[in-house]
DRENPAZA-767335 format. One record per residue (C-alpha): residue number from 1; x, y, z. Coordinates in steps of 0.2 Angstrom, whole numbers, plus 5000, padded with zeros to 4 digits. Example, Ala and Ser with C-alpha at 12.3 -4.5 7.8 and 13.67 -1.06 7.14 Angstrom:
<sites>
+-----+------+------+------+
: pos :    u :    v :    w :
+-----+------+------+------+
:   1 : 5062 : 4978 : 5039 :
:   2 : 5068 : 4995 : 5036 :
+-----+------+------+------+
</sites>
This chain:
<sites>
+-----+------+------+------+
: pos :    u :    v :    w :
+-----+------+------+------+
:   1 : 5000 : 5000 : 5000 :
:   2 : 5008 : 5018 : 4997 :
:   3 : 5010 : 5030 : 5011 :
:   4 : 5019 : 5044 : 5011 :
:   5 : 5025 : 5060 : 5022 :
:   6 : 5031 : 5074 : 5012 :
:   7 : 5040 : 5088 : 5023 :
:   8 : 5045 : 5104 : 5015 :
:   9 : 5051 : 5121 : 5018 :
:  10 : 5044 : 5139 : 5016 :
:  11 : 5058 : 5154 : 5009 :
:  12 : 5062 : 5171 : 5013 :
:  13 : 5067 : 5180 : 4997 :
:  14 : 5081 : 5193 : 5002 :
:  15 : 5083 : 5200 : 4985 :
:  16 : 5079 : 5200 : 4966 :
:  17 : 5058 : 5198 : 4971 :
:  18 : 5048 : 5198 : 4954 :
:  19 : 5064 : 5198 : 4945 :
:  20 : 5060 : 5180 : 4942 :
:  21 : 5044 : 5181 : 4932 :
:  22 : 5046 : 5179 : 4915 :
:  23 : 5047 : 5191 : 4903 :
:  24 : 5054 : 5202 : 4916 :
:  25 : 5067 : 5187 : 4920 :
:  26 : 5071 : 5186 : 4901 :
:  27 : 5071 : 5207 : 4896 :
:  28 : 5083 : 5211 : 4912 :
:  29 : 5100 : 5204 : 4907 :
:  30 : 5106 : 5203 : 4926 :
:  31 : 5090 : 5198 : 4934 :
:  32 : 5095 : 5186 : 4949 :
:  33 : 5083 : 5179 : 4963 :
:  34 : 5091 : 5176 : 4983 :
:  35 : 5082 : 5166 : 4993 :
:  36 : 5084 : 5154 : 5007 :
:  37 : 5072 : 5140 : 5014 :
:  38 : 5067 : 5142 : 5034 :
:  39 : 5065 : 5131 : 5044 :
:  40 : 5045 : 5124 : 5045 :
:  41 : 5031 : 5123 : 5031 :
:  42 : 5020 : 5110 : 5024 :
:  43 : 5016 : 5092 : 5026 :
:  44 : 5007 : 5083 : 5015 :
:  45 : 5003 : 5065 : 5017 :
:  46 : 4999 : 5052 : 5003 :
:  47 : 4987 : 5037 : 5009 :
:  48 : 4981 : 5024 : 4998 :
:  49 : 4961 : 5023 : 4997 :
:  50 : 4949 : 5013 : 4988 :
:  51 : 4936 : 5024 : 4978 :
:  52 : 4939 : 5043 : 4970 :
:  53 : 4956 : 5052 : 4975 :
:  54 : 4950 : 5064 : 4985 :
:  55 : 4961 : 5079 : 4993 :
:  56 : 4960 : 5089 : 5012 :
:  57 : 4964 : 5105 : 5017 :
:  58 : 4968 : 5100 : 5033 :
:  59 : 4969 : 5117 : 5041 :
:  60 : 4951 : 5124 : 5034 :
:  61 : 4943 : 5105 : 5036 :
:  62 : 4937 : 5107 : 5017 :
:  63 : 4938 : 5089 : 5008 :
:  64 : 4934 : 5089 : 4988 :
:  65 : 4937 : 5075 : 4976 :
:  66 : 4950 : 5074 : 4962 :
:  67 : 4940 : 5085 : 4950 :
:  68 : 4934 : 5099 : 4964 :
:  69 : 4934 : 5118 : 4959 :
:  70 : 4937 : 5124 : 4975 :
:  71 : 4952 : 5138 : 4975 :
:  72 : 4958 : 5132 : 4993 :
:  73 : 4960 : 5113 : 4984 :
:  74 : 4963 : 5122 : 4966 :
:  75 : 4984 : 5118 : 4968 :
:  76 : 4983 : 5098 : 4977 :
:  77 : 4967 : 5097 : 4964 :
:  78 : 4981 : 5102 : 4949 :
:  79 : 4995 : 5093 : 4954 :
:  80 : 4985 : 5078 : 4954 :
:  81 : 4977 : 5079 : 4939 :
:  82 : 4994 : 5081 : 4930 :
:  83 : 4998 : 5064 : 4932 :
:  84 : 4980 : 5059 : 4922 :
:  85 : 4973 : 5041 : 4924 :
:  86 : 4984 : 5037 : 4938 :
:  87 : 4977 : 5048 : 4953 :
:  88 : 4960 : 5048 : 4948 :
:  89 : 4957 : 5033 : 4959 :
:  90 : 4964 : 5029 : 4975 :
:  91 : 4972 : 5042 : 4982 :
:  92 : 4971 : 5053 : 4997 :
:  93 : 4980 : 5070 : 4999 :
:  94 : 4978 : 5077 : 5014 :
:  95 : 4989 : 5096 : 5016 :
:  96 : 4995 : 5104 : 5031 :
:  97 : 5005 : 5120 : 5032 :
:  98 : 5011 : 5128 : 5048 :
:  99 : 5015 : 5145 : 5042 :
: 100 : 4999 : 5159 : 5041 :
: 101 : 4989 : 5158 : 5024 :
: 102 : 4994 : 5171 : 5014 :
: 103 : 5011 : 5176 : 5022 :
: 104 : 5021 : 5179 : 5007 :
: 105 : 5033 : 5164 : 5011 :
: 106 : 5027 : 5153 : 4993 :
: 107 : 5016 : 5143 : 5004 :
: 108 : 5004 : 5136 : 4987 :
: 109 : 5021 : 5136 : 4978 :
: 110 : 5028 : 5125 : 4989 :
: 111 : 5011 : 5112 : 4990 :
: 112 : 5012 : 5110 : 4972 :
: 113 : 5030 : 5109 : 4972 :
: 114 : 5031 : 5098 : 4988 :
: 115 : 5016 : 5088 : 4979 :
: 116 : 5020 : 5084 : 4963 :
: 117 : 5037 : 5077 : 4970 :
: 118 : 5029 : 5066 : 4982 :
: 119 : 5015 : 5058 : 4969 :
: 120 : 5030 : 5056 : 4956 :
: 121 : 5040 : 5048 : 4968 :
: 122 : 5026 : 5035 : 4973 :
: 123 : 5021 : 5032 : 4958 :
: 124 : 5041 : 5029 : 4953 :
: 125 : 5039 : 5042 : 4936 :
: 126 : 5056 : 5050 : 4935 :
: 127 : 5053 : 5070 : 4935 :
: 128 : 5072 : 5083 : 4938 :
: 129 : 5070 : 5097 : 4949 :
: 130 : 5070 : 5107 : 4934 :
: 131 : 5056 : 5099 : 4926 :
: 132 : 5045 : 5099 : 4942 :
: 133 : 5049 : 5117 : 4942 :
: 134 : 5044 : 5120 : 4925 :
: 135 : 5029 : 5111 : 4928 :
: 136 : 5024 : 5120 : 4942 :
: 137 : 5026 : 5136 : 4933 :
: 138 : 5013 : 5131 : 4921 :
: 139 : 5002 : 5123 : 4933 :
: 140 : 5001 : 5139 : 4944 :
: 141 : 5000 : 5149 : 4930 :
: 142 : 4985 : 5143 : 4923 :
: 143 : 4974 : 5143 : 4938 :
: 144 : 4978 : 5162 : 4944 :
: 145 : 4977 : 5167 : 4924 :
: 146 : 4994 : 5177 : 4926 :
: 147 : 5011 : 5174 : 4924 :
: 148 : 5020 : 5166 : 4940 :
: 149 : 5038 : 5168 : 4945 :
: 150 : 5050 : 5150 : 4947 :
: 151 : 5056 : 5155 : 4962 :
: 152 : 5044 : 5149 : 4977 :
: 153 : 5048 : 5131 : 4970 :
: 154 : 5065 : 5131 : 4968 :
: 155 : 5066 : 5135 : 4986 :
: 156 : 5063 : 5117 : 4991 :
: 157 : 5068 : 5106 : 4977 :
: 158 : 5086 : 5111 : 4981 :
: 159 : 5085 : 5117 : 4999 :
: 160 : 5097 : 5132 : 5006 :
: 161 : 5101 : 5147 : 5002 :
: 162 : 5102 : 5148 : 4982 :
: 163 : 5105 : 5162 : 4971 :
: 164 : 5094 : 5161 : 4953 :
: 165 : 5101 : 5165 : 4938 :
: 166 : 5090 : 5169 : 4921 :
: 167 : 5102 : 5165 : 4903 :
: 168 : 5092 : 5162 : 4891 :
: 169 : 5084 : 5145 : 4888 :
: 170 : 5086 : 5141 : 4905 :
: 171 : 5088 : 5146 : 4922 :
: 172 : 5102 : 5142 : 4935 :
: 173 : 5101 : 5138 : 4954 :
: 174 : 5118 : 5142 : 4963 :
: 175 : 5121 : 5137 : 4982 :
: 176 : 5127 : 5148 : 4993 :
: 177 : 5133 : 5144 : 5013 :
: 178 : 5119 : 5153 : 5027 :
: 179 : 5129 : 5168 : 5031 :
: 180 : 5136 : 5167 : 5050 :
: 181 : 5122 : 5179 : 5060 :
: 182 : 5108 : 5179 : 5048 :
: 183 : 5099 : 5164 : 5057 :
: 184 : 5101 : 5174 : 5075 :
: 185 : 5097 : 5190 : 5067 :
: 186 : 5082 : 5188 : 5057 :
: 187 : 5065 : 5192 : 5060 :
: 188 : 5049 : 5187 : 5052 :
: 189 : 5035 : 5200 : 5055 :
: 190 : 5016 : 5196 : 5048 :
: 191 : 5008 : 5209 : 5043 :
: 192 : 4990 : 5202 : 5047 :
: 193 : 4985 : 5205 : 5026 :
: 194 : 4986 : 5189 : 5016 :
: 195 : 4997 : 5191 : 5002 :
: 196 : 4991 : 5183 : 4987 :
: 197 : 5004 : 5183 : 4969 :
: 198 : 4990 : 5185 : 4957 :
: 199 : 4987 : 5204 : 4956 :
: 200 : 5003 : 5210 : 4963 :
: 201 : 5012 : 5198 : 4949 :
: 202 : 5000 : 5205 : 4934 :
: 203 : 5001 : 5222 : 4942 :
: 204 : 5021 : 5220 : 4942 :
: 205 : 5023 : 5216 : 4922 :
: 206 : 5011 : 5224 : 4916 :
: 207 : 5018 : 5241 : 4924 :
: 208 : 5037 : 5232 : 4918 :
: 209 : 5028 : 5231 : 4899 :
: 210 : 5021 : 5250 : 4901 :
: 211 : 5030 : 5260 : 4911 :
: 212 : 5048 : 5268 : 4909 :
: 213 : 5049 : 5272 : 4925 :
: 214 : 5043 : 5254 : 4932 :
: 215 : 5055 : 5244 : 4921 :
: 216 : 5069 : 5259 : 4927 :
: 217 : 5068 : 5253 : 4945 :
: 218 : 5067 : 5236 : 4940 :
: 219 : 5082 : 5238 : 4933 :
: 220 : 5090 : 5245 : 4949 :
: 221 : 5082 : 5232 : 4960 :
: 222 : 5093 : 5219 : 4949 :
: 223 : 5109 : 5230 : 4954 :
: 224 : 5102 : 5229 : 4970 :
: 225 : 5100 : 5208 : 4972 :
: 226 : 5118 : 5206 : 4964 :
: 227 : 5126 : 5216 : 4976 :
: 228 : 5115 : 5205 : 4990 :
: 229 : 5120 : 5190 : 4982 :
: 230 : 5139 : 5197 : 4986 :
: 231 : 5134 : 5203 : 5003 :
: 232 : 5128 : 5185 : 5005 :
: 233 : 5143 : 5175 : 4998 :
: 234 : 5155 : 5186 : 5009 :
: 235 : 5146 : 5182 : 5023 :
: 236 : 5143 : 5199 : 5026 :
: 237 : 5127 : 5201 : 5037 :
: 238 : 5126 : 5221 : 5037 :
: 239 : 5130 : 5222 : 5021 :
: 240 : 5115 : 5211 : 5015 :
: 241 : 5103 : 5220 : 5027 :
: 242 : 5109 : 5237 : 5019 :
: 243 : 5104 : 5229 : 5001 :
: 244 : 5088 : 5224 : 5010 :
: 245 : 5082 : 5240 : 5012 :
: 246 : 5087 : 5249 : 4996 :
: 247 : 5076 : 5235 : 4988 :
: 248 : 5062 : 5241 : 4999 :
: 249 : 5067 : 5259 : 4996 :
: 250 : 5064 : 5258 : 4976 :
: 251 : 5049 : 5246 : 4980 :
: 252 : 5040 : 5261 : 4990 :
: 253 : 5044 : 5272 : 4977 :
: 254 : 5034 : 5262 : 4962 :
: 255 : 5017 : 5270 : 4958 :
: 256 : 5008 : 5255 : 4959 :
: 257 : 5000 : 5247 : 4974 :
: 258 : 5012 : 5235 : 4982 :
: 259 : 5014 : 5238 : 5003 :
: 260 : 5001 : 5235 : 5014 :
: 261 : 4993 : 5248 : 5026 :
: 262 : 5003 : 5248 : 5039 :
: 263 : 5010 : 5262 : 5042 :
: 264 : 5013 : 5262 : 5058 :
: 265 : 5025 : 5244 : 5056 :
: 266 : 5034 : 5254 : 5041 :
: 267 : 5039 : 5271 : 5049 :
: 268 : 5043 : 5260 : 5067 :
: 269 : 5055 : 5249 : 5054 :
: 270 : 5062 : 5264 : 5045 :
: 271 : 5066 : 5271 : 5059 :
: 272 : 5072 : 5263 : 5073 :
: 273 : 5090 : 5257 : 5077 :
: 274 : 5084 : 5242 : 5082 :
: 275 : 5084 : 5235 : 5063 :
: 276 : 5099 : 5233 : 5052 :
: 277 : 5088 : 5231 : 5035 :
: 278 : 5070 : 5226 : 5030 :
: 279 : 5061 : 5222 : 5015 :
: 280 : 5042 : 5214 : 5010 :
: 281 : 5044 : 5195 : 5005 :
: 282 : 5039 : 5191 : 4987 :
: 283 : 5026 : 5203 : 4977 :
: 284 : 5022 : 5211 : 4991 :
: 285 : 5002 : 5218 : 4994 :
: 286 : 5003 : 5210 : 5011 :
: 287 : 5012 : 5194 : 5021 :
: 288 : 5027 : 5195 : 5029 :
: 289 : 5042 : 5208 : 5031 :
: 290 : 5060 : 5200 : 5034 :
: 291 : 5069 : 5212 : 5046 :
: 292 : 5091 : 5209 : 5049 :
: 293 : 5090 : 5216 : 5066 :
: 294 : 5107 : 5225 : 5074 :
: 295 : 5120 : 5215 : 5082 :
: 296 : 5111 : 5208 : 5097 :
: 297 : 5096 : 5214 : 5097 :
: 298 : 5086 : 5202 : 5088 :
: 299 : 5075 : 5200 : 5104 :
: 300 : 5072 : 5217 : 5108 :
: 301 : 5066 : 5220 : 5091 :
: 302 : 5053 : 5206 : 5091 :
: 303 : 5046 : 5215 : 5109 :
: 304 : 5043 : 5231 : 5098 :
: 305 : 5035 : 5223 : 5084 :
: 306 : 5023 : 5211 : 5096 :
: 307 : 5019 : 5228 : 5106 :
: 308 : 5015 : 5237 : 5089 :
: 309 : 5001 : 5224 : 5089 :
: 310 : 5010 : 5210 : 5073 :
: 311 : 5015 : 5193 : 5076 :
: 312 : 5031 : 5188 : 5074 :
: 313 : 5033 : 5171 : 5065 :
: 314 : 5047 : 5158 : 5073 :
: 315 : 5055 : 5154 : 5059 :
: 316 : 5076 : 5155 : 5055 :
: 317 : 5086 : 5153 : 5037 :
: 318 : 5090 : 5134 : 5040 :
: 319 : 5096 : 5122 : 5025 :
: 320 : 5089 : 5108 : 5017 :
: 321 : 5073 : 5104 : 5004 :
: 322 : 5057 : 5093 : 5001 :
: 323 : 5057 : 5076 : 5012 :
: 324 : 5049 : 5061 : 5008 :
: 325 : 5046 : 5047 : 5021 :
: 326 : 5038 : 5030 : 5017 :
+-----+------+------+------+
</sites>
């Protein structure tokens, strides 16, 4: 009978954000994506079942069979589907994550990522990383009627921190050692609004395709992610938080919708000497906001955030990828 436990991780993006959505990946010459998996997610279990597969969102208690329309099953519904015949019958998918819905870590990403791995794996149909990936892409894609970036699967298929390269006709994933610091010094701060990568995703190339000014700053926040991805090789902690916040600095200055209203969260951050560096995680329009704080005082920081009235999420920069237990 098969049975099966996938494990696998959210990501912080630290640099690069959007960059890795084609066509903006493909038109930006130096477009690179940082990122680094954390250290909890989602689990999916695999049970065989006699009858219709059928797939649960554990943490809503909504259960739909293989063909359900539902957008909360629309990703586990997908990724089953993609393997035709052989998960129409028999299966049972149930999905768990243990991060906030809509916090702008690649949660659905990682489900379809973590998802398609696990099915091909039980079902023994040899699929790369690279062409789960693509798949994904495609997959997602097609159910939020936008383009999608690549880099919330990446994540973790190959675990770690990874720097994301775009030459053309294909796409490179470098591995790069967690920077001594970062794990003590980072802090993960929910905003309370759901993120969502549909609109901010169309909102972010369509501006890219019509606007000088947009594909201008896109273009520094390339410059800005390659001289993260240094900060990061070196080690350099201060360096990458710096980078951090020039990213958010051009970010705040697009005219299009991207940070959430929170104010309050933004000018405390901006401000306070507590915080080394900040910047939203992934399209931004809500979820979470990945704060360096100073040397040391990573704790004081978190009192101010919970006192402003967010929740500060227990995760830390850790390596390693999808699981899969039998």
């Amino acid at each position: 009978m098969i049975s099966r436990i996938i494990r696998a991780p959210v990501r912080v993006d630290l640099g690069g954000g959007t960059l890795d959505i084609w066509p903006i990946s493909a038109i930006i010459p130096n477009a690179v994506t940082l990122n680094c998996t954390l250290s909890d997610g989602i689990t999916i279990k695999i049970e065989q079942i006699s009858g219709p597969s059928t797939v649960v969102n554990a943490d809503t208690g909504l259960i739909g069979l293989i063909h359900s329309t539902h957008p909360d099953l629309s990703l586990s519904v997908a990724a089953m589907r993609f393997f035709g015949p052989l998960t129409e019958q028999g299966f049972k998918v149930t999905v768990r994550s243990n991060v906030p819905r809509g916090s702008g870590l690649g949660t659905s990403s990682v489900i379809l990522a973590a998802l398609l791995s696990g099915l091909s794996e039980a079902l023994e149909i040899k699929l790369t990383p690279m062409e789960i990936v693509r798949t994904a892409t495609d997959i997602e894609a097609r159910i939020i009627a936008c383009p999608t970036g690549v880099q919330d699967y990446i994540a973790p298929l190959f675990g770690g921190m990874n720097c994301i390269r775009f030459p053309a006709g294909t796409l490179t994933v470098n591995p790069i050692p967690i920077p001594d610091g970062l794990r003590d010094r980072m802090v993960l701060i929910f905003t309370g609004i759901c993120h969502f990568s549909g609109a901010p995703n169309w909102e972010m190339v369509k501006g890219f395709l019509d606007s000088s000014q947009i594909r201008s700053a896109f273009y520094q926040l390339a410059d800005i992610g390659n001289s993260a991805v240094n900060a990061a090789i070196e080690g350099n902690v201060n360096s990458l938080a710096r980078h951090m916040r020039e990213d958010y600095d051009v970010r705040k200055s697009l005219p299009v919708s991207l940070l959430p209203q929170t104010e309050n969260l933004f000018a405390f951050l901006e401000n306070s000497p507590l915080v080394a560096g900040f910047r939203m995680c992934g399209a931004a329009g809500g979820g979470t906001v990945a704060a360096i704080a100073t040397e040391g005082s990573s704790d004081f920081l978190k009192t101010e955030v919970t006192d402003l009235g967010y929740q500060i999420l227990e995760l830390k920069p850790k390596s390693g990828g999808i699981t899969i237990d039998t």
